[in-house]
N, C-alpha and C positions, 0 to 999 in steps of 0.2 A: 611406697616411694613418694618423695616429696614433691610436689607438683612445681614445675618450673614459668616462673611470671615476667615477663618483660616489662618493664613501666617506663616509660617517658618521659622526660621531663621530670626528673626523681630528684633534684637539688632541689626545691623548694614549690610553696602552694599544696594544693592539693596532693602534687605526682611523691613530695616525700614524705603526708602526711601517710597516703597510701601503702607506696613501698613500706616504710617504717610497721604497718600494721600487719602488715601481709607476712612480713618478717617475724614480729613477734608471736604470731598464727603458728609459725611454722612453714612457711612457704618458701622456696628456693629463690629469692630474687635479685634478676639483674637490673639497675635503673640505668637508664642515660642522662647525658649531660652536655652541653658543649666544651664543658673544661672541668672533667672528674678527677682531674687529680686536687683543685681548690677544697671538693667536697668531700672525698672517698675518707679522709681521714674523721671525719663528722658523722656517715653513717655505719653501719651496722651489716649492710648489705653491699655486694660489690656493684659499681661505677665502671660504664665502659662510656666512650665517647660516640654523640653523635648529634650531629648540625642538621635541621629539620631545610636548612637553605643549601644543605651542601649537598648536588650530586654523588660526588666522590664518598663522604661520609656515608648516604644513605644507602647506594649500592655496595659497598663493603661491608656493611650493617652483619648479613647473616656469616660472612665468614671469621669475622670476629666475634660474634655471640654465639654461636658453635665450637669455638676452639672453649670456651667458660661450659659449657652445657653440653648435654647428648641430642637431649629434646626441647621442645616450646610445650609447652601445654596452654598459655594466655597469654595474649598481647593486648597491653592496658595502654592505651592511644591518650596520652594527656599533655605534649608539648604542646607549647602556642604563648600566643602573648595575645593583650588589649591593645589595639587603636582606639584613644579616647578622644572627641572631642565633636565638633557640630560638624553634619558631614558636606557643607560649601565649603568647609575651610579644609580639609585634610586633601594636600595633596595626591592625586591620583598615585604616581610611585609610591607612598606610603601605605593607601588602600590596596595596592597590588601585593606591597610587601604583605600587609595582613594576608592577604589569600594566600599567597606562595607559603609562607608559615602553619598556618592555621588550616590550612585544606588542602594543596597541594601536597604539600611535605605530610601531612599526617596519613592521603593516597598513599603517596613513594612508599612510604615504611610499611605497608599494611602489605602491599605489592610484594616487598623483598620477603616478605612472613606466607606471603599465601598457598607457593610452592611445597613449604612445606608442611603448613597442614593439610594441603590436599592428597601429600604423600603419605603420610599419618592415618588420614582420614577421622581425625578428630582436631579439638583447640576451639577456641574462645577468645573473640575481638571483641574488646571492651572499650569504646569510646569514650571521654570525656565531652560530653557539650556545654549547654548551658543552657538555659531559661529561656535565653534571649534567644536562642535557637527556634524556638516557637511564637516566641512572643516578643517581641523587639518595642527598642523604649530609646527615646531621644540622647546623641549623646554615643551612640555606639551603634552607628550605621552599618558600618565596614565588620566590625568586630560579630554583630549580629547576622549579615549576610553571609560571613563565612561559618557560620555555626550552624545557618539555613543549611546550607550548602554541604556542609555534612553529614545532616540528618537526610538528606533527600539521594546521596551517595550510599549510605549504608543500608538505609531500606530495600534498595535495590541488590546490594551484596548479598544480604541477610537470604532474600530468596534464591540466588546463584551459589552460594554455597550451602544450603539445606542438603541435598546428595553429599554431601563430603563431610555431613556431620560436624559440621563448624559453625557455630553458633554467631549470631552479631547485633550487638546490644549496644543501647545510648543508655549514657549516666547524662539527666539533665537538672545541674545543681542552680537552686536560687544564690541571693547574696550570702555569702559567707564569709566570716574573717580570715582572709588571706591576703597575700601581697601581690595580687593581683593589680591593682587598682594604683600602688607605690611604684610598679614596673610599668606603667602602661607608659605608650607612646602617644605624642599628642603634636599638632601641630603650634609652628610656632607665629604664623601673621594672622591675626585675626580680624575678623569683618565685624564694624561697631554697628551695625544690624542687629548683631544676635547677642550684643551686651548684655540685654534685659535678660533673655532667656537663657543666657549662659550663668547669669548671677541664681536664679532660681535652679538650675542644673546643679550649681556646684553644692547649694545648700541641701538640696534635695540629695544627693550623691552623698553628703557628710553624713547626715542624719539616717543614710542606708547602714551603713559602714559601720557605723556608731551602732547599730540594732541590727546586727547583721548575728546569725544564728555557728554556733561553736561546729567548724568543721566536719570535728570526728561522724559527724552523720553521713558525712557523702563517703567516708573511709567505710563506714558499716554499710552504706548501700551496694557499695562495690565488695563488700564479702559475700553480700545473700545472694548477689550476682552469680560469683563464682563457685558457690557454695548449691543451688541451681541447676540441676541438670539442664534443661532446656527455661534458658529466662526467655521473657516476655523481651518486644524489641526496645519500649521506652519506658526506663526509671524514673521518674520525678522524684528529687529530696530538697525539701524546704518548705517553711511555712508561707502559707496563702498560693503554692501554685497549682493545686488542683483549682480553687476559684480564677485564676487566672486564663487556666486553660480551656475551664469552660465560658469564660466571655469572649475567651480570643473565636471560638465556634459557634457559639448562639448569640453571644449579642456585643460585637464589635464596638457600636457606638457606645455601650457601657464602658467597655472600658478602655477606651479612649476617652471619656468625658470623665473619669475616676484618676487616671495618670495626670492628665490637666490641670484635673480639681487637685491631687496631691502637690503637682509642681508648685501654683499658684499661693498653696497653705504653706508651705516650706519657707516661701519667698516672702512673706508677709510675718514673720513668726519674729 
């Protein structure tokens, strides 16, 4: 039997680079979208609709993805967006928007899915995070707290649902080429305080993007995942974040005085 995968955020970024592989795998999957009928004709895999801000959406979620399916076997958590910008200037509503998106809405759904692996008594929550989940960098204050905020949510699921055989895993991907960063939201007044430092952000930010590592790896991290009887709770994919990870633990001031030291070189280049 073909294992059935819900993916999130399946129009674009990572969630269709996923879906799309999962599919060629051989895997039964549904993705969402806010407006799947733009996309359904583009991919391969069927598109059902669902608003990460929408009540109404998210609670209708399982009776709509049930009439397409029998069972869940994986819920792959990847909707969200970036709030990009210095965090004095980003309007508080905008930072709320990021959390209601990014962490609430990704709760709700995980909520409407729980019931029924608990009734199963098996299934697999596969989060999408990010880097900055652990290790937060100038520039994505909001964006990075609510990634905290996830990680610190699902650790705590991970042990509540051990009894019910449901597994619950972070995907925490570095910079990658995607359109992440073309979608992001940013505020529009800004404060000529952080002129300097915004000038060195954005060149520093380019020169990511521009040397930022081919996808397909976070698509293959999420198969060993799935592929895994019992995974481990945090994946890390991308180059330099195991060094990251251990400065952010034994020596702080390093690498804080290496992100500085990088901004400063970016900005003088």
């Amino acid at each position: 039997m073909k294992q059935n995968i819900l993916v999130t955020g399946a129009s674009s970024g990572f969630g269709l680079l996923v879906a799309n592989e999962l599919y060629r795998k051989g895997y039964n999957v549904i993705g969402t979208s806010r407006n799947p009928e733009k996309v359904q004709s583009a991919v391969p895999f069927k598109m059902i609709a669902l608003d990460l801000d929408s009540e109404q959406s998210i609670n209708t979620l399982p009776d709509r993805l049930f009439k397409e399916i029998g069972k869940l076997d994986i819920l792959i958590n990847n909707a969200g967006f970036l709030v990009a910008g210095i965090a004095e200037e980003i309007p508080i509503e905008l930072g709320r928007k990021q959390f209601e998106t990014n962490f609430w809405g990704t709760i709700k759904v995980t909520n409407t899915i729980l019931p029924h692996f608990r009734k199963q008594k098996f299934g697999k929550i596969i989060t999408l995070g990010s880097i900055v989940g652990l290790v937060s960098f100038p520039n994505a204050a909001y964006y990075s707290a609510s990634k905290h905020a996830l990680e610190g949510y699902f650790k705590a699921l991970r042990y509540e649902l051990n009894e019910f055989n449901v597994s619950v895993t972070m995907i925490q991907p570095a910079a990658f080429k995607t359109n992440i960063v073309d979608n992001a939201s940013s505020p529009i007044a800004r404060i000529e305080d952080y002129n300097s430092l915004r000038g060195k952000i954005e060149k520093f930010s380019n020169e990511l993007v521009n040397n930022a590592e081919d996808p397909i790896m976070v698509a293959e991290k999420v198969m060993q995942v799935i592929e895994i009887d019992k995974p481990k709770f945090r994946n890390i994919v991308g180059k330099g974040t195991s060094t990251l990870i251990n400065l952010q633990h034994f020596a702080y001031g390093v690498l804080e005085k290496n992100v500085l030291k990088q901004l400063n070189k970016s900005y003088t280049k």
